[in-house]
C-alpha positions as YAML, in Angstrom:
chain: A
units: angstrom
residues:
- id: 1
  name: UNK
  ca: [24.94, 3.93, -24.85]
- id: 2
  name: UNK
  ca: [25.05, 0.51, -25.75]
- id: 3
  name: UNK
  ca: [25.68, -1.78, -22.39]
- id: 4
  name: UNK
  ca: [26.94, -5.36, -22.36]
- id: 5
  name: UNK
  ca: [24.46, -6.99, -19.28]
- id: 6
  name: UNK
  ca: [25.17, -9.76, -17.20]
- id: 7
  name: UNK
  ca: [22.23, -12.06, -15.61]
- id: 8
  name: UNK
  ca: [22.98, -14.11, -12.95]
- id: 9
  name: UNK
  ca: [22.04, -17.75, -13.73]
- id: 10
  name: UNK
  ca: [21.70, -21.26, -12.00]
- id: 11
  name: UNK
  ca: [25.50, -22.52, -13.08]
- id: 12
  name: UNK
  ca: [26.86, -18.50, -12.80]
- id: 13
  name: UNK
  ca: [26.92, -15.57, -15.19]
- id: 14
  name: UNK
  ca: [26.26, -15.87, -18.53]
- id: 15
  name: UNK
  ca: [26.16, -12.94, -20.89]
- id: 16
  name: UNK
  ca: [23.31, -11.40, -22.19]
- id: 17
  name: UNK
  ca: [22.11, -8.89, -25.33]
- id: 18
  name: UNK
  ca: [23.11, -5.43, -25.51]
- id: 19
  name: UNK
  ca: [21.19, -2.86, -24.63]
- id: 20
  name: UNK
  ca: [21.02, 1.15, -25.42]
- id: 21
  name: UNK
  ca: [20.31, 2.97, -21.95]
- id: 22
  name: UNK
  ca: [18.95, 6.14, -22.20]
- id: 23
  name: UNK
  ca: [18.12, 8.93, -19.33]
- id: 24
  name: UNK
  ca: [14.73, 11.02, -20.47]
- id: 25
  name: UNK
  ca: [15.36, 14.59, -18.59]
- id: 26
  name: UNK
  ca: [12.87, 16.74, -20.66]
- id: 27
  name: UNK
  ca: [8.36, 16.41, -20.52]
- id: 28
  name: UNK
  ca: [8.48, 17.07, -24.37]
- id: 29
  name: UNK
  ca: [11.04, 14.20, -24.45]
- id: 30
  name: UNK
  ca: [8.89, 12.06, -22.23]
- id: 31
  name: UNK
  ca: [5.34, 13.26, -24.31]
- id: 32
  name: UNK
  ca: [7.28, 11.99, -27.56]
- id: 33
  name: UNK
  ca: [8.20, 8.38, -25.88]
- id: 34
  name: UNK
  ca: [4.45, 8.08, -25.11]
- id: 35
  name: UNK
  ca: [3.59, 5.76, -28.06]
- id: 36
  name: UNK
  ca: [6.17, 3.68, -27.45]
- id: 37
  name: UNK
  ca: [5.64, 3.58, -23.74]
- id: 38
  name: UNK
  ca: [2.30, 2.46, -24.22]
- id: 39
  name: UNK
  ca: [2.99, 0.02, -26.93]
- id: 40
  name: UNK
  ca: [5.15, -1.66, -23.99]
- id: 41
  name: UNK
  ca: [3.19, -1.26, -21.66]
- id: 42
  name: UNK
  ca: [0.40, -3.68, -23.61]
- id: 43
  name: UNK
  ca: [2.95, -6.34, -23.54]
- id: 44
  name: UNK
  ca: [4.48, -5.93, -20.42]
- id: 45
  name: UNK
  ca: [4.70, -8.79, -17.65]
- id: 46
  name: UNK
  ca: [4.52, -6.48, -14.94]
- id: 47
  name: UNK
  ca: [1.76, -4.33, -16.46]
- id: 48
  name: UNK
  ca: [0.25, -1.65, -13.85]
- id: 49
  name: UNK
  ca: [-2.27, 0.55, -14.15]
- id: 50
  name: UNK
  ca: [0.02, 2.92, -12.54]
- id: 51
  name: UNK
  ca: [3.48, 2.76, -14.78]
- id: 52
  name: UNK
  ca: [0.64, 3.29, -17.60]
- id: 53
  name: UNK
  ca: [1.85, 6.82, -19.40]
- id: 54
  name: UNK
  ca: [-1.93, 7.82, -19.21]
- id: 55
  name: UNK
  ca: [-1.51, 8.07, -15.37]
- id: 56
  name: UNK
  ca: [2.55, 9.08, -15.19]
- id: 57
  name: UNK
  ca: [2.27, 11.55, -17.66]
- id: 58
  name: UNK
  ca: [-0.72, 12.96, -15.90]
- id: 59
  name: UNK
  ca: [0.95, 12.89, -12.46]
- id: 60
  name: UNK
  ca: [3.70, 14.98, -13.73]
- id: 61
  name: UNK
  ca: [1.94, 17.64, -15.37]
- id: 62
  name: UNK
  ca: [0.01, 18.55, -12.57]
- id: 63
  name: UNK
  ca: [1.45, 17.09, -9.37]
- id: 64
  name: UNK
  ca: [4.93, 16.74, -9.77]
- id: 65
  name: UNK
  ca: [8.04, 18.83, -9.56]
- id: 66
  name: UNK
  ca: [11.86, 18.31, -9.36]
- id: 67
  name: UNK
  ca: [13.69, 16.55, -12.60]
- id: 68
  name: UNK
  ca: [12.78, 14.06, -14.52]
- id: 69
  name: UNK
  ca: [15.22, 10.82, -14.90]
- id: 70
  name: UNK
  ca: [13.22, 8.34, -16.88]
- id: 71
  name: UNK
  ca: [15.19, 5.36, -17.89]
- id: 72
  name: UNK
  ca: [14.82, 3.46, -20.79]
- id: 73
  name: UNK
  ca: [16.77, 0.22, -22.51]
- id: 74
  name: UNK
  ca: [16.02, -0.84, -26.01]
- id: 75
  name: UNK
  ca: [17.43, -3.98, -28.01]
- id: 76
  name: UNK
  ca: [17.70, -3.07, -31.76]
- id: 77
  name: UNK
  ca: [16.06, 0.17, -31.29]
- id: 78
  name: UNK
  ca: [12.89, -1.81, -29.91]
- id: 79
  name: UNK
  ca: [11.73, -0.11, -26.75]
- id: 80
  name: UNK
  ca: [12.21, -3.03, -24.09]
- id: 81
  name: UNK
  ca: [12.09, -1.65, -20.40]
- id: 82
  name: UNK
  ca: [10.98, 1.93, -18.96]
- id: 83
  name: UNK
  ca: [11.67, 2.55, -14.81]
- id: 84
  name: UNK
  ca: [10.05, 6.28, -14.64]
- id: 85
  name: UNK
  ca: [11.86, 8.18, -11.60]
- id: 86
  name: UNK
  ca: [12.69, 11.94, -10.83]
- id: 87
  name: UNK
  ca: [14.78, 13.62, -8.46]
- id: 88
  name: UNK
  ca: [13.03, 14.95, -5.24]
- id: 89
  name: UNK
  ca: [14.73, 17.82, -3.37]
- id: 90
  name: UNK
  ca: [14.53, 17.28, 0.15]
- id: 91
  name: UNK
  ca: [16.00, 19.89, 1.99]
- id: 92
  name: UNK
  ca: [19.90, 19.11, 1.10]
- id: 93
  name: UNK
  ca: [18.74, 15.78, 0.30]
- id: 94
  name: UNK
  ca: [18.21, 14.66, -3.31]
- id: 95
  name: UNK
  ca: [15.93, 11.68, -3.37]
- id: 96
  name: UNK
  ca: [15.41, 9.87, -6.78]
- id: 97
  name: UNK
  ca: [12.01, 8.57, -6.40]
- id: 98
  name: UNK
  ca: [9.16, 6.84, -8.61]
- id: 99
  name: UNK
  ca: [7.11, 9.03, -10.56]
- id: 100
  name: UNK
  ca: [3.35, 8.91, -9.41]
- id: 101
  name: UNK
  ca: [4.28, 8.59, -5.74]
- id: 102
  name: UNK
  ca: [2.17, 9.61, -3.06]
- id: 103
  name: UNK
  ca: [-0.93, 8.47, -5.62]
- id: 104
  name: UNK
  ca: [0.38, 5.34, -7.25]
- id: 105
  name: UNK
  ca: [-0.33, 2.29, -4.82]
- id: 106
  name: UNK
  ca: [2.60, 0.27, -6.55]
- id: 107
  name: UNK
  ca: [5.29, 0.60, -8.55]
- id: 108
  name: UNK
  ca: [7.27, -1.79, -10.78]
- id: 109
  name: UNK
  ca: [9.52, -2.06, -13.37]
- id: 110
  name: UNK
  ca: [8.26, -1.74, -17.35]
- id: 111
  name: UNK
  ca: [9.77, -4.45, -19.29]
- id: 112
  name: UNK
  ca: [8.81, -6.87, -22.25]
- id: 113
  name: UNK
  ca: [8.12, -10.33, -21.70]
- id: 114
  name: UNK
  ca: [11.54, -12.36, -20.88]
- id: 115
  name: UNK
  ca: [13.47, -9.31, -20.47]
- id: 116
  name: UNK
  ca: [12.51, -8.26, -16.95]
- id: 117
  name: UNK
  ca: [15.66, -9.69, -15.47]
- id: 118
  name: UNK
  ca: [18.17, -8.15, -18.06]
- id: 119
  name: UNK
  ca: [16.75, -4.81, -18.22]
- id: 120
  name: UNK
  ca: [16.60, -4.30, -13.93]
- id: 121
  name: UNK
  ca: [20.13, -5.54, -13.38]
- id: 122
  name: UNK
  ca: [21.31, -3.20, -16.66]
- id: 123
  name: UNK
  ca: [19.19, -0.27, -15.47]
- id: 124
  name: UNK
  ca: [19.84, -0.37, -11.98]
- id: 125
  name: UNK
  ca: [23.74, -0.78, -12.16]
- id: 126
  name: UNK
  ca: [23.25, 2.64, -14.89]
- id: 127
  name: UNK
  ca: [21.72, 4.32, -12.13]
- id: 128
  name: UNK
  ca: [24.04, 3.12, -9.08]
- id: 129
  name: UNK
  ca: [27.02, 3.51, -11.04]
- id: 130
  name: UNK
  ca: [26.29, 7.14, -12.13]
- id: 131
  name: UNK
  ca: [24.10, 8.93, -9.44]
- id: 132
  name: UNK
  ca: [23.54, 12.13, -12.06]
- id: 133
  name: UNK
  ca: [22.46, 14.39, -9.23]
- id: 134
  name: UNK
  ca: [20.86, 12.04, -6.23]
- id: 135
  name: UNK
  ca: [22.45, 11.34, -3.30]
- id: 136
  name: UNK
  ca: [19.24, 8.56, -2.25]
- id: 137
  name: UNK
  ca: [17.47, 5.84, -4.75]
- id: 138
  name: UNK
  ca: [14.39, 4.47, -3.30]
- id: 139
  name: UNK
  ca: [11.86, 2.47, -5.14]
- id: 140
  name: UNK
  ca: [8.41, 2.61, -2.98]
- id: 141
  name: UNK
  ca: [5.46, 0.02, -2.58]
- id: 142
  name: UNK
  ca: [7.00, -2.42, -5.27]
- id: 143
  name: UNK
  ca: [5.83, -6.29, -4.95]
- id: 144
  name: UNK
  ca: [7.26, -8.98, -2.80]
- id: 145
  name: UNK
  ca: [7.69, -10.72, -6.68]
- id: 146
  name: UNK
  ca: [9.25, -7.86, -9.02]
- id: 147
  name: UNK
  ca: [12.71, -8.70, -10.35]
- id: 148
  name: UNK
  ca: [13.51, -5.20, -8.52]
- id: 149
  name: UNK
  ca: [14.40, -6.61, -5.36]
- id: 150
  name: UNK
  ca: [17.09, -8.49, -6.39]
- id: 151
  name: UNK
  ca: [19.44, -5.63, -7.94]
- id: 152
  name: UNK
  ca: [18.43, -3.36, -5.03]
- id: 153
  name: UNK
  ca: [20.58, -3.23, -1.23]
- id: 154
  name: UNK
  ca: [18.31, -3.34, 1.07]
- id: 155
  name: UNK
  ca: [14.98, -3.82, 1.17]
- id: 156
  name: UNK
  ca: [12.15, -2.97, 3.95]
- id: 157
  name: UNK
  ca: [8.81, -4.14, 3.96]
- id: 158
  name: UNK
  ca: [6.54, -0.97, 3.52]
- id: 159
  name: UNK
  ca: [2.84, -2.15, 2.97]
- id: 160
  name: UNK
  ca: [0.44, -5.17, 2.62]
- id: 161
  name: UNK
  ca: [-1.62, -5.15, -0.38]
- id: 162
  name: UNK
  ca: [-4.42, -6.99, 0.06]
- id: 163
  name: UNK
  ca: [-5.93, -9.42, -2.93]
- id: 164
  name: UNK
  ca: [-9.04, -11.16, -2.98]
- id: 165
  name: UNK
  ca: [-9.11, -14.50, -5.54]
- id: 166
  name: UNK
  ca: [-12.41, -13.92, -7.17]
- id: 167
  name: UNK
  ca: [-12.67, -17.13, -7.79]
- id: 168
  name: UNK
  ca: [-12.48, -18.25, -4.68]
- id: 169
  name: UNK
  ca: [-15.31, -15.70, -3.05]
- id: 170
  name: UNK
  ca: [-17.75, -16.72, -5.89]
- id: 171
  name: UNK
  ca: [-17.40, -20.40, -4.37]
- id: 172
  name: UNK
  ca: [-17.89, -19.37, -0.98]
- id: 173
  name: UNK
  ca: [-21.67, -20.61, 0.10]
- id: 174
  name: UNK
  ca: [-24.82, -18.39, -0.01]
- id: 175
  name: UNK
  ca: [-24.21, -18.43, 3.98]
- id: 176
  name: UNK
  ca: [-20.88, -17.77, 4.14]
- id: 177
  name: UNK
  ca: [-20.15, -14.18, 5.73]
- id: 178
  name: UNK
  ca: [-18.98, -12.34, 2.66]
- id: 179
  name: UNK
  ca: [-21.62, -13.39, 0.44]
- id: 180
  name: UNK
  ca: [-24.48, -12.55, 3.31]
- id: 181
  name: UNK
  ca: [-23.10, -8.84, 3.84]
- id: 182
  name: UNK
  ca: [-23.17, -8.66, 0.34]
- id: 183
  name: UNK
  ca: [-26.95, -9.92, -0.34]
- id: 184
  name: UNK
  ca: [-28.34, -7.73, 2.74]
- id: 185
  name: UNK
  ca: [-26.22, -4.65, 1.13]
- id: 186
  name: UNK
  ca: [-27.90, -5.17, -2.01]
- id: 187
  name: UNK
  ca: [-31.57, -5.53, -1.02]
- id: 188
  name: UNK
  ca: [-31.20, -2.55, 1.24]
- id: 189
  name: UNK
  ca: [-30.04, -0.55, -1.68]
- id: 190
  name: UNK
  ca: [-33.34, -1.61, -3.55]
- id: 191
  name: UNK
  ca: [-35.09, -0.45, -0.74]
- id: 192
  name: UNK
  ca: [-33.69, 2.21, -0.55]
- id: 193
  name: UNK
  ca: [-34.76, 2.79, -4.38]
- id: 194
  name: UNK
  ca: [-31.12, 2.71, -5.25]
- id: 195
  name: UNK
  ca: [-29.41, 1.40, -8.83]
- id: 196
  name: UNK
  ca: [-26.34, 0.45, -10.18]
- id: 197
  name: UNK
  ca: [-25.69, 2.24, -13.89]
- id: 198
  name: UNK
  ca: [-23.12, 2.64, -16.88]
- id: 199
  name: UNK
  ca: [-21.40, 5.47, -15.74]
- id: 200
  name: UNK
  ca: [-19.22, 7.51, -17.73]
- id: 201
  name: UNK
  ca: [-16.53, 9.94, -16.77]
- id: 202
  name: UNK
  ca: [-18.89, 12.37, -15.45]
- id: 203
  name: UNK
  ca: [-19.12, 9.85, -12.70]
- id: 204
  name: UNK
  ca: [-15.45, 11.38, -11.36]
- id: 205
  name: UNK
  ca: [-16.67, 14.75, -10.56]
- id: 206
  name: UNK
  ca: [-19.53, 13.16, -8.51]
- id: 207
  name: UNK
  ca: [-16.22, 10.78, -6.78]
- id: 208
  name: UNK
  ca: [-14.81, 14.27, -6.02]
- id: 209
  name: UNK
  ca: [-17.95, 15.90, -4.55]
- id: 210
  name: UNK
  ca: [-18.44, 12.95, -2.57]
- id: 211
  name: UNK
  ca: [-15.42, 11.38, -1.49]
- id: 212
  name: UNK
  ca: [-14.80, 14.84, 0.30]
- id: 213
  name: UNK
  ca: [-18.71, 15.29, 1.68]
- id: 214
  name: UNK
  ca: [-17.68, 11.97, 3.69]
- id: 215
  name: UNK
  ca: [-14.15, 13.21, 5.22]
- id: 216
  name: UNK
  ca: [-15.79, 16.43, 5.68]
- id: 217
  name: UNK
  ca: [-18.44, 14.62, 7.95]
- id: 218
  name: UNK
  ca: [-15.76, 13.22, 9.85]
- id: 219
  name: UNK
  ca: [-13.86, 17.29, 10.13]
- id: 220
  name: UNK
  ca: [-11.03, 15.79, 8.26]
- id: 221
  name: UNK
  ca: [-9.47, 17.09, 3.88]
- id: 222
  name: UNK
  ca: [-10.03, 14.67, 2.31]
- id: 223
  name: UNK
  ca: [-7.15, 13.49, -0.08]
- id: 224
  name: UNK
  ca: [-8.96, 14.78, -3.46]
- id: 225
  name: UNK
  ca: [-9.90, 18.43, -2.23]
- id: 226
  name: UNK
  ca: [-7.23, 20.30, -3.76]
- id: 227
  name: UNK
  ca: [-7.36, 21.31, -7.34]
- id: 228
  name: UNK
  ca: [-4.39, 19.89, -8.64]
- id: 229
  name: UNK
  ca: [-4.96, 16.60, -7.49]
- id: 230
  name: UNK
  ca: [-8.08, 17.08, -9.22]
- id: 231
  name: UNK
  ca: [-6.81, 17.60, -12.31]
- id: 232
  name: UNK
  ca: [-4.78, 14.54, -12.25]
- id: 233
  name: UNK
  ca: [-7.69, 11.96, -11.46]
- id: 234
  name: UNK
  ca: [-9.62, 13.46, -14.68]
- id: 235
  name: UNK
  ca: [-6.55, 13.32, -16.81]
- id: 236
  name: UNK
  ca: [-5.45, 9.90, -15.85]
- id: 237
  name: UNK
  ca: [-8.88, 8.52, -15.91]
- id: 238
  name: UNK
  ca: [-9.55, 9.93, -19.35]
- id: 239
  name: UNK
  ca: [-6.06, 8.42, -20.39]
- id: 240
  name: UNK
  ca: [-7.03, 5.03, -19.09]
- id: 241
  name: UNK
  ca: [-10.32, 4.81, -20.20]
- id: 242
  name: UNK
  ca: [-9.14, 4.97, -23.97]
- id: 243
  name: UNK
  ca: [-7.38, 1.88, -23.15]
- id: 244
  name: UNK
  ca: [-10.41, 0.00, -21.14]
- id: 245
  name: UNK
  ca: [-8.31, -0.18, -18.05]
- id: 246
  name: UNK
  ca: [-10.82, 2.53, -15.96]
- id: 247
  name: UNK
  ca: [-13.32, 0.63, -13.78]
- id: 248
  name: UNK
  ca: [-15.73, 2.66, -12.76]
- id: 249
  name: UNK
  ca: [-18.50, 1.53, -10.07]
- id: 250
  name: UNK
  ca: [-21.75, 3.61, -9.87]
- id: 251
  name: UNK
  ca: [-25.05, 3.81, -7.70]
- id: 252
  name: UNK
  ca: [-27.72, 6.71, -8.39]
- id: 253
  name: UNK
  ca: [-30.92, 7.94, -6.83]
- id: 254
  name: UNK
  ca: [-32.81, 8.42, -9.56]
- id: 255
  name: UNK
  ca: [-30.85, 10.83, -11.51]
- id: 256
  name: UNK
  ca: [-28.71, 11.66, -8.43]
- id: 257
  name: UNK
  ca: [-25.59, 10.34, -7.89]
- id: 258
  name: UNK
  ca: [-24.63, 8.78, -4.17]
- id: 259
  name: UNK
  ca: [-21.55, 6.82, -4.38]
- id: 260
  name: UNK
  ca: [-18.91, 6.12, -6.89]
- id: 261
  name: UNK
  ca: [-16.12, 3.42, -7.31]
- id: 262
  name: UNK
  ca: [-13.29, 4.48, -8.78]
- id: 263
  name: UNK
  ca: [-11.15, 1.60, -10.21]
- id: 264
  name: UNK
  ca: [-8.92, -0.01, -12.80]
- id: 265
  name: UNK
  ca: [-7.61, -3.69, -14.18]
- id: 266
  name: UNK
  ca: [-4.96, -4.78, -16.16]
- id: 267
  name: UNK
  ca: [-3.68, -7.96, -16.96]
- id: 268
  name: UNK
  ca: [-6.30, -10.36, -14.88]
- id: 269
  name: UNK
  ca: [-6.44, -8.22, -12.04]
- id: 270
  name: UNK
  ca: [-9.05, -5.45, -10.51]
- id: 271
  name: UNK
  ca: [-8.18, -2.69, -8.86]
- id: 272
  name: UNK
  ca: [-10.45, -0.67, -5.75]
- id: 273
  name: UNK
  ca: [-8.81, 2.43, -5.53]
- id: 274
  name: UNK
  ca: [-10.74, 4.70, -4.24]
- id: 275
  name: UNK
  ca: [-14.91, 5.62, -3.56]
- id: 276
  name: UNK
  ca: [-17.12, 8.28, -2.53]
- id: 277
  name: UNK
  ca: [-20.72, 7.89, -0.55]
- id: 278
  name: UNK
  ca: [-23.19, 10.24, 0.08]
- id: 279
  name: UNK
  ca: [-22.62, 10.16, 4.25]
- id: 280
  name: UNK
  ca: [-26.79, 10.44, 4.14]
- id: 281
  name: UNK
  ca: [-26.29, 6.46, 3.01]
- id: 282
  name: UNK
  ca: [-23.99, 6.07, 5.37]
- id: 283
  name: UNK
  ca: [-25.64, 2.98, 6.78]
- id: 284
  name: UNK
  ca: [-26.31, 1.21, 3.93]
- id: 285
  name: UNK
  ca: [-23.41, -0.42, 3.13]
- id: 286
  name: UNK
  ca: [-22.88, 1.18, 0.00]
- id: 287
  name: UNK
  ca: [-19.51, 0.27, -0.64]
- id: 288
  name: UNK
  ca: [-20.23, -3.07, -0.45]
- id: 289
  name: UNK
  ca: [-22.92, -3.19, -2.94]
- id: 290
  name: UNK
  ca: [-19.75, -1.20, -5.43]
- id: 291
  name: UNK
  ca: [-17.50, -3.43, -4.36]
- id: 292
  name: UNK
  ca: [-19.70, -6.70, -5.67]
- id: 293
  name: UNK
  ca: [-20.57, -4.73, -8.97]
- id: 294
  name: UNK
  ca: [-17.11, -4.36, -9.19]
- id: 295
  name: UNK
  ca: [-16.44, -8.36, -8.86]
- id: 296
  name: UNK
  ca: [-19.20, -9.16, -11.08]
- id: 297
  name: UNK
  ca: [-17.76, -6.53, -13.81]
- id: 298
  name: UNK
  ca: [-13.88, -8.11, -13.49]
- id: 299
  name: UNK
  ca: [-14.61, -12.12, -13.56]
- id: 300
  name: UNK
  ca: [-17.17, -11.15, -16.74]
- id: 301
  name: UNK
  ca: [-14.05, -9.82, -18.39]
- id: 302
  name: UNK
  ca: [-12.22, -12.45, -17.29]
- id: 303
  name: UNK
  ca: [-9.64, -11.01, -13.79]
- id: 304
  name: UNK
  ca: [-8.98, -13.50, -11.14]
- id: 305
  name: UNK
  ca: [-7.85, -11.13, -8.38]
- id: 306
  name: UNK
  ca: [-9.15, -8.38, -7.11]
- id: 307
  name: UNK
  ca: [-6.59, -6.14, -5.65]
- id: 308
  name: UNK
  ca: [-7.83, -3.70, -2.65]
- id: 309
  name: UNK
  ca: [-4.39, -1.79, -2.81]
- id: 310
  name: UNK
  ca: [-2.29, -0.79, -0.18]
- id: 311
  name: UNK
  ca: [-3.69, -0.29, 3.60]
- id: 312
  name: UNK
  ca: [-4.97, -3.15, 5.96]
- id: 313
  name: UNK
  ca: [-8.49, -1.74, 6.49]
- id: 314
  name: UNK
  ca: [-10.64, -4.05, 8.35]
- id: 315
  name: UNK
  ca: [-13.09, -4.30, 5.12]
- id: 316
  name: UNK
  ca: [-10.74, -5.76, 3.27]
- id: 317
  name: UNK
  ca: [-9.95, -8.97, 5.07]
- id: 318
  name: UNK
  ca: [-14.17, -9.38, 5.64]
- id: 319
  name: UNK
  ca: [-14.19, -9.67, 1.92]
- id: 320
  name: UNK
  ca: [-11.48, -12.92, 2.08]
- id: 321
  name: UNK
  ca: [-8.73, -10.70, 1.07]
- id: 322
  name: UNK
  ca: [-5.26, -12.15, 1.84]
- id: 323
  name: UNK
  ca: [-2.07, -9.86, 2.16]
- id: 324
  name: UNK
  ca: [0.65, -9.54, -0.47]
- id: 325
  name: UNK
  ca: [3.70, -7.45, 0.59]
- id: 326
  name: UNK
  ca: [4.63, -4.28, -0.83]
- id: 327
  name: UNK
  ca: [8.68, -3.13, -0.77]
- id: 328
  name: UNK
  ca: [10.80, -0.06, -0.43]
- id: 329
  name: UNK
  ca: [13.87, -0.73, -2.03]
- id: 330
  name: UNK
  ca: [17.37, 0.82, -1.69]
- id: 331
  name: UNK
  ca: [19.88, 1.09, -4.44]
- id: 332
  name: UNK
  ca: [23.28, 2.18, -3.28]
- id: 333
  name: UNK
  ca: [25.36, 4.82, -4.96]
- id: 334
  name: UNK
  ca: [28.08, 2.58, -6.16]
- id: 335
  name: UNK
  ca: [27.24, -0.94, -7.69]
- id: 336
  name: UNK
  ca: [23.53, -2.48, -6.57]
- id: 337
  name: UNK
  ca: [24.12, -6.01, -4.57]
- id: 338
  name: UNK
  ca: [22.40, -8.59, -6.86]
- id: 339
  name: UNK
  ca: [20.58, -11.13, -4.66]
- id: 340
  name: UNK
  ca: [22.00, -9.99, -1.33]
- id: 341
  name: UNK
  ca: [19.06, -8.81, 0.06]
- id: 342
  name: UNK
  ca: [17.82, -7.82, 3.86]
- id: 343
  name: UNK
  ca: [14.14, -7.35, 4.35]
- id: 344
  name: UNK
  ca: [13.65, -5.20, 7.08]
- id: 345
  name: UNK
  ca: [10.60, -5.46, 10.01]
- id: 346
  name: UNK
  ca: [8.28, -3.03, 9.63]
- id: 347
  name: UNK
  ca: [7.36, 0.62, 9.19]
- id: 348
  name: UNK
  ca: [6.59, 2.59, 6.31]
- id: 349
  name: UNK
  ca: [10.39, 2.32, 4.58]
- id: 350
  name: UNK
  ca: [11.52, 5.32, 6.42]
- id: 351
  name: UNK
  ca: [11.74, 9.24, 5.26]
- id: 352
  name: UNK
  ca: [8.15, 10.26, 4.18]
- id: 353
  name: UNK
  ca: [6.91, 10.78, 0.49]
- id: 354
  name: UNK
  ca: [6.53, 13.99, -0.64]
- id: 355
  name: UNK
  ca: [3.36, 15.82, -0.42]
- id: 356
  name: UNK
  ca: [0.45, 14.69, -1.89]
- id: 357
  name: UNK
  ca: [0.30, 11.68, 0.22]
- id: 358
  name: UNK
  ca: [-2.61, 11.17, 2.20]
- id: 359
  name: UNK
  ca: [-4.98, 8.33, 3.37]
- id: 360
  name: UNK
  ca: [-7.44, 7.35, 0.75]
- id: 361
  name: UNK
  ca: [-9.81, 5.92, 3.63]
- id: 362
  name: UNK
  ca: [-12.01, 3.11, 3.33]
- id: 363
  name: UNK
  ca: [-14.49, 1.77, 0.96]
- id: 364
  name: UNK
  ca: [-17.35, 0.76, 3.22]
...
């Protein structure tokens, strides 16, 4: 359907290309698009590791449930924006959500470069104008900065991402706190007889095994017990490692493995998403000696953030991290309210996610 979109600029509205909107319902449909998706994704302003297909793709095949409502503009056939969403029953509730939720950290619109504006305001009046089975449109943990928030009716501030400038932390002084924690990590892992290696995706069934040894110390699931959720990880980190956006983080004992760092980057910025430690290294500081590798790995390849994800862990902010703010965002069922906006104190954006959810924990 081709659509005539408006943008709102400085001296009013001014008329912009058409676009062809689209609704993907079907996985084969959405398997097919994959090329294309990722071809986007490459060039992509607000490029993610998780609005990657590798990861989306993943997430639905083993973790997700519902129907799918992928929506997609193109200019001239060109694929030029992608905002992946299904519809959630929730008890007589149908909630049109983000695909990857619960796992994903953030979420964002896929667009090419200079058409971020046109393709949110044409995408989100589609789905406001024509609810196709939802009665609720929320958009969860998307950045203070994406265009998003200013098609969407309310907005309430849901997380705080916190970002370390790499930069910044490799200028701090040899005495400075965050570079002394990290030195006394490191020599105690020598001591310890303890070295960093390549690791290869092997190294995610050793993040399994250990991430739930340490929530199992504490007589707590951890969030990567069950099978499914399993199967995801492997899939999605096999998906992203074809496209050098897997960051993996890994210290042995010899041959044995005893903590993991499970990560990503895209577009100048790291990501720590998750880790496992032996809990028999408990007191080494392990996950700071992963973390460092991890900063020395992203400024070599040229990142200037690293991004610690959502959660306000104390470790974090001992690092230098600063907070960014993550959004829910709202669309009404009838016509989105372009730049009227309330950010609301607070909270986690309201109704819960659906299952899958879970505290990753802390990387310490």
């Amino acid at each position: 359907m081709g659509v005539r979109t408006q943008v709102q600029a400085a001296g009013g509205w001014r008329l912009a290309a058409t676009l062809d909107l689209d609704t993907i319902r079907t996985a084969a449909a959405l398997e097919r698009l994959a090329p294309e998706w990722a071809a986007l994704w490459s060039r992509a302003e607000a490029r993610l590791p998780f609005n990657h297909p590798g990861w989306l793709l993943a997430w639905w095949g083993t973790l997700g449930g519902g129907a799918l409502r992928v929506f997609t503009a193109r200019a001239d056939g060109r694929l030029v924006g992608l905002l992946p969403m299904f519809i959630y029953p929730d008890g007589g509730l149908s909630r049109l959500l983000p695909l990857g939720i619960s796992v994903s950290d953030a979420f964002d619109i896929l667009a090419e470069p200079g058409w971020s504006r046109q393709v949110a305001v044409a995408l989100a009046h589609r789905i406001a104008a024509d609810p196709d089975g939802w009665d609720q449109c929320e958009w969860h943990e998307v950045p203070v900065g994406s265009v998003l928030r200013d098609v969407a009716a309310v907005a309430t501030l849901q997380s705080m991402s916190p970002v370390l400038d790499m930069d910044r932390f490799a200028a701090l002084p040899a005495r400075s706190g965050p570079q002394r924690r990290l030195a006394r990590a490191r020599r105690a892992a020598v001591r310890a007889g303890l070295a960093l290696d390549q690791p290869d995706l092997g190294a995610m069934e050793a993040l399994f095994a250990l991430h739930s040894a340490q929530w199992q110390a504490r007589g707590e699931p951890g969030v990567l017990d069950a099978a499914p959720v399993q199967r995801f990880h492997r899939q999605a980190a096999q998906a992203l490692a074809r496209t050098d956006t897997l960051r993996l983080q890994r210290l042995c004992d010899g041959t044995r493995t005893v903590a993991v760092l499970y990560g990503f980057q895209a577009r100048g910025r790291a990501y720590a998403y998750l880790s496992g430690i032996d809990p028999a290294y408990g007191q080494l500081g392990l996950g700071t000696v992963l973390i460092g590798a991890a900063i020395d790995r992203a400024r070599a390849d040229g990142a200037r953030e690293l991004d610690f994800l959502r959660g306000t862990e104390p470790y974090k902010y001992a690092w230098g991290a600063v907070d960014r703010p993550q959004l829910r965002l709202d669309v009404s069922a009838d016509q989105p309210r372009q730049g009227r906006l309330r950010v609301l104190p607070g909270g986690s954006g309201g109704t819960p996610v659906p299952s899958h959810a879970g505290w990753k924990g802390g990387i310490t």
